[in-house]
C-alpha positions in Angstrom: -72.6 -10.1 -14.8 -69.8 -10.8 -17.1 -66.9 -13.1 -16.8 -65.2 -12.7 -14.0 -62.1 -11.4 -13.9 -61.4 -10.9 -10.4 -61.8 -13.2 -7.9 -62.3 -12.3 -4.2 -61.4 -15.8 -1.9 -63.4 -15.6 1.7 -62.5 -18.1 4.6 -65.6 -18.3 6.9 -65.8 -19.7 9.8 -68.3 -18.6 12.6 -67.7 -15.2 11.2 -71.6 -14.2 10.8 -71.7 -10.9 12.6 -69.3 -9.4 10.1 -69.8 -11.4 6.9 -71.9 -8.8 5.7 -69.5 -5.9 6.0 -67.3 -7.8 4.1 -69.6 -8.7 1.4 -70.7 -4.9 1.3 -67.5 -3.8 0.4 -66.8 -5.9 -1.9 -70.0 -4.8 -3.9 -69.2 -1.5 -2.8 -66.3 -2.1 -6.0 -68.9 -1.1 -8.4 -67.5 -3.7 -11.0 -69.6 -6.5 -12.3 -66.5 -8.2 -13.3 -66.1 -9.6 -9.7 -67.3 -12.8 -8.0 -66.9 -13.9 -4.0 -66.4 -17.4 -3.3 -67.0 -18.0 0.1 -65.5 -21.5 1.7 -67.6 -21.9 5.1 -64.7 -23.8 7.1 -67.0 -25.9 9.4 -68.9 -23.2 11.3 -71.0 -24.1 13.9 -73.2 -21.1 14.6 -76.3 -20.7 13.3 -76.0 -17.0 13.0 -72.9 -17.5 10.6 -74.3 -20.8 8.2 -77.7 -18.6 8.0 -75.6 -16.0 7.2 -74.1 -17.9 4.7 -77.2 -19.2 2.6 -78.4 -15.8 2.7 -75.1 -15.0 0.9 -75.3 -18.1 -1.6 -78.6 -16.6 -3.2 -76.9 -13.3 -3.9 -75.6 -12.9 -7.3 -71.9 -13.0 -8.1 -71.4 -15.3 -4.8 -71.1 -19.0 -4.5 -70.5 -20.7 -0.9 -68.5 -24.7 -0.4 -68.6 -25.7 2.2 -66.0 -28.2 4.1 -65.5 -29.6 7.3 -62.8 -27.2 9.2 -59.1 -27.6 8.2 -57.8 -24.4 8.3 -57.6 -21.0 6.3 -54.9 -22.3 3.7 -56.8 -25.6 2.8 -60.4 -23.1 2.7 -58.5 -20.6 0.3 -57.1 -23.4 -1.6 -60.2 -24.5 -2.2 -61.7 -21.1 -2.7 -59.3 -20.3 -6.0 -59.9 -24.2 -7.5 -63.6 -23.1 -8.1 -62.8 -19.4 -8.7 -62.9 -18.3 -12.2 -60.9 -14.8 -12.4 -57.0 -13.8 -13.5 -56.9 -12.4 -10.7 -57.2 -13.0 -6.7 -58.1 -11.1 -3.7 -58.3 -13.1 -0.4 -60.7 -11.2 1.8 -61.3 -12.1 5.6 -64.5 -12.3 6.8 -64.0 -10.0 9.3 -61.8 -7.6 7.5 -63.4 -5.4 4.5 -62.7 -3.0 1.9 -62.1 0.4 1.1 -64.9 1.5 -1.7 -61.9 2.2 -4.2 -59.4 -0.9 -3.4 -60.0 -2.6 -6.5 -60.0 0.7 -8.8 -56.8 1.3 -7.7 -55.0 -1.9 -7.6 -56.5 -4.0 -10.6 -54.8 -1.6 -13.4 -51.6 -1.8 -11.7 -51.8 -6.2 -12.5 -53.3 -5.0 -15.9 -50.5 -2.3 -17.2 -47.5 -4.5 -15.4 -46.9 -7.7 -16.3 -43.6 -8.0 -14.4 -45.9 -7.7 -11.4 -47.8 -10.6 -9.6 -48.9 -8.8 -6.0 -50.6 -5.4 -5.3 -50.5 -4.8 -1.9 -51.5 -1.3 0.3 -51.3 0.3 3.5 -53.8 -1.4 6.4 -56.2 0.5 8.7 -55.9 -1.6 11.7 -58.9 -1.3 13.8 -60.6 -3.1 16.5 -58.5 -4.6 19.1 -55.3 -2.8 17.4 -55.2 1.5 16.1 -53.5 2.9 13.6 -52.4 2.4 9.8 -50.0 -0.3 9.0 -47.8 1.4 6.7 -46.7 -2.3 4.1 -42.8 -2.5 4.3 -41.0 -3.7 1.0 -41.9 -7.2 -0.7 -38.0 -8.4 -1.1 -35.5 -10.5 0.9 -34.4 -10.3 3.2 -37.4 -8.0 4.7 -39.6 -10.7 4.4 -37.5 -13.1 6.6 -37.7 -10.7 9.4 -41.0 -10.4 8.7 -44.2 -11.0 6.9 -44.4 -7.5 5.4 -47.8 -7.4 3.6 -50.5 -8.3 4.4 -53.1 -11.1 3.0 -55.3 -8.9 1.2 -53.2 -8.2 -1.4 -54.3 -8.6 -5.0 -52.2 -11.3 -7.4 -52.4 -12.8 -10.8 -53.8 -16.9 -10.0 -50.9 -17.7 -11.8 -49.0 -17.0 -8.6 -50.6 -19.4 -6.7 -50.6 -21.9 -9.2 -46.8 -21.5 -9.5 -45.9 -21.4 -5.8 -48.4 -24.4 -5.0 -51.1 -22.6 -3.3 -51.4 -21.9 0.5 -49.8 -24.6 2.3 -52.4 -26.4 4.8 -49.8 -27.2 7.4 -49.8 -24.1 8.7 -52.9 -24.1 10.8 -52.6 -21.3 13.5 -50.9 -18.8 11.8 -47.8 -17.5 9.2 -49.8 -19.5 6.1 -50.1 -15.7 4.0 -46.0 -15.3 5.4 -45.3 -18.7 4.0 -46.9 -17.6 0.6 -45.1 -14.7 0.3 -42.0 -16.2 0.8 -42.5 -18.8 -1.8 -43.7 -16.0 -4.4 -40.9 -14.1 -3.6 -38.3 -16.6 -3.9 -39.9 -17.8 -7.0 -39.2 -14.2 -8.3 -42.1 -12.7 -8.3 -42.1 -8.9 -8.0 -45.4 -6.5 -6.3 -46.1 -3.0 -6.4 -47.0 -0.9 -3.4 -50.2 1.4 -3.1 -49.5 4.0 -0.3 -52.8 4.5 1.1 -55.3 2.7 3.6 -57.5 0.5 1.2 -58.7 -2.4 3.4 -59.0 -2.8 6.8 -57.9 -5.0 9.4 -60.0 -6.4 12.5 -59.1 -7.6 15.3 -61.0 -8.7 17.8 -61.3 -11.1 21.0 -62.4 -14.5 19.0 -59.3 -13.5 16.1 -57.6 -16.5 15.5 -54.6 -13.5 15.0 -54.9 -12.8 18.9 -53.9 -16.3 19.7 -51.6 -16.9 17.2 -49.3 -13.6 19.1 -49.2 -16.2 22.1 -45.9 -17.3 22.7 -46.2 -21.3 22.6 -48.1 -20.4 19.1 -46.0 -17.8 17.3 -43.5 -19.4 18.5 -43.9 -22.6 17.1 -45.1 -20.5 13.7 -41.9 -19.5 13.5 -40.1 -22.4 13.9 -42.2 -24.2 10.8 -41.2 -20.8 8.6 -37.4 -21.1 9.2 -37.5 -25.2 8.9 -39.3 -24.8 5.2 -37.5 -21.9 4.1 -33.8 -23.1 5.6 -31.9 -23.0 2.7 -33.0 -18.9 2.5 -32.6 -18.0 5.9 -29.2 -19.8 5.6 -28.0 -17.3 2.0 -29.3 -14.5 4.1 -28.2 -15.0 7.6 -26.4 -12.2 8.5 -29.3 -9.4 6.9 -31.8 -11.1 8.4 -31.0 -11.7 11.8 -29.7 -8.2 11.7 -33.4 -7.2 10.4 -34.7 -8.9 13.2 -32.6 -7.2 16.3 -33.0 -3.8 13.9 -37.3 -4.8 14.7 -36.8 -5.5 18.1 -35.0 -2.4 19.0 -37.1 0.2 17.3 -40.4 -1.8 18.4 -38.4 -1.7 22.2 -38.0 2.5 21.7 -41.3 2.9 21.0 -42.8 1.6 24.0 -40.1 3.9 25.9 -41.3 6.9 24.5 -44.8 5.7 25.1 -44.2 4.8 29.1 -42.1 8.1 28.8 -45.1 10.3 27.6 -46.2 12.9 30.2 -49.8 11.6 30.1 -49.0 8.2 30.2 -46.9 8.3 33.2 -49.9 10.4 35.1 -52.2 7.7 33.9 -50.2 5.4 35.3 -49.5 7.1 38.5 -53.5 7.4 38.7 -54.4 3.6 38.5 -51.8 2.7 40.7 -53.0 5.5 43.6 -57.1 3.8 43.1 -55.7 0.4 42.8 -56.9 -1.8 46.2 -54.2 -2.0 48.7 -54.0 -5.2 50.4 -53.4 -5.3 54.0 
């Protein structure tokens, strides 16, 4: 293997049954200028540490390990003992699409105006569909996080924006990075086709962090640490947001408005038990 260049940053934490799909992709790349750092985050199942040492005797993979503090504090930690330009945080229970790194590594190599590479998201799982990454600029971004965390950027990013920040816990840390890059100046480059792949599930910390108490309170920590932009763009963004709202509110009306959805409906109420 030679130096690496590229750096692929994996949280773990009891994440066993889907480790190895994530590694798989990731030497599915082809290159053998690639390592995977691993940062086990305090798990406690034996399925995922075995997992784990199985992973640390493979080559072109190191493991830490840590007691658990979070995704931003394992990532952190992840890129201090990575070695390569460039960085690609990887989920354990997310993968890669055979060709991700073909096609977003020369973009970083024949740009240097650009830090971030991001792509389209096949979101599978508990959620369907292809999540089509909306533009890496303000005021999108304080609407929303519009990319997602796999995306590929130069370490000199993360060195210049600080890293991931580890008060944010439940959720919003890759939104929080974003904002900081982006604010900072730094410029990415879209790729518009489904290279990585996004699970969720019913242990995703991401299904939690859409309860209201908890994405609730994320969003209260972005707009406290990022006042002073939510302030210079007021007017966009809170527009941006009520522009979200409405469409995401049209498109459930032309869902409960579909023909079969309505029957469907109709159908479970007619079996459903009548109480007396």
């Amino acid at each position: 293997m030679t130096t690496p260049r590229i750096s692929v940053i994996m949280p773990v934490f009891n994440a066993g049954a889907d480790l190895e799909r994530a590694l798989a992709s990731v030497a599915a790349q082809r290159r053998d200028d690639v390592e995977v750092v691993c940062v086990d985050d305090g798990s406690t199942d034996p399925a995922t540490i075995a997992a784990l040492d199985a992973a640390a005797k493979r080559p072109g993979v190191t493991v830490h390990r840590t007691p658990n503090r979070g995704p931003s504090a394992a990532r952190n930690l992840a890129i201090e003992h990575a070695r390569g330009i460039y960085v690609l945080p990887l989920d354990a229970d997310d993968w890669l699409a055979p060709d991700y790194l073909a096609k977003t590594v020369p973009v970083l190599d024949a740009e240097p105006d650009v830090g971030i590479v991001h792509t389209w998201i096949g979101l599978v799982g508990g959620h369907h569909g292809v999540w089509r990454t909306g533009r890496f600029a303000l005021p999108e971004l304080l609407v929303r996080c519009t990319i997602h965390v796999t995306a590929l950027y130069r370490r000199a990013l993360w060195v210049d924006v600080g890293g991931y920040d580890p008060a944010f816990v439940e959720t919003a840390e890759d939104w929080d990075f974003w904002l900081r890059a982006v604010s900072r100046g730094w410029a990415a480059r879209e790729v518009p086709e489904v290279l990585a792949y996004y699970q969720r599930s019913v242990t995703s910390r991401e299904r939690k962090a859409r309860q209201p108490d908890v994405s609730g309170r994320g969003m209260r920590r972005i707009v406290t640490k990022h006042r002073a932009l939510y302030e210079q763009h007021l007017e966009a963004a809170l527009v941006g947001m009520y522009e979200h709202l409405a469409a995401t509110s049209l498109t459930l009306e032309r869902f409960y408005g579909n023909p079969a959805v309505r029957t469907a409906l109709r159908v479970r109420d007619w079996l459903r038990p009548r109480t007396p």
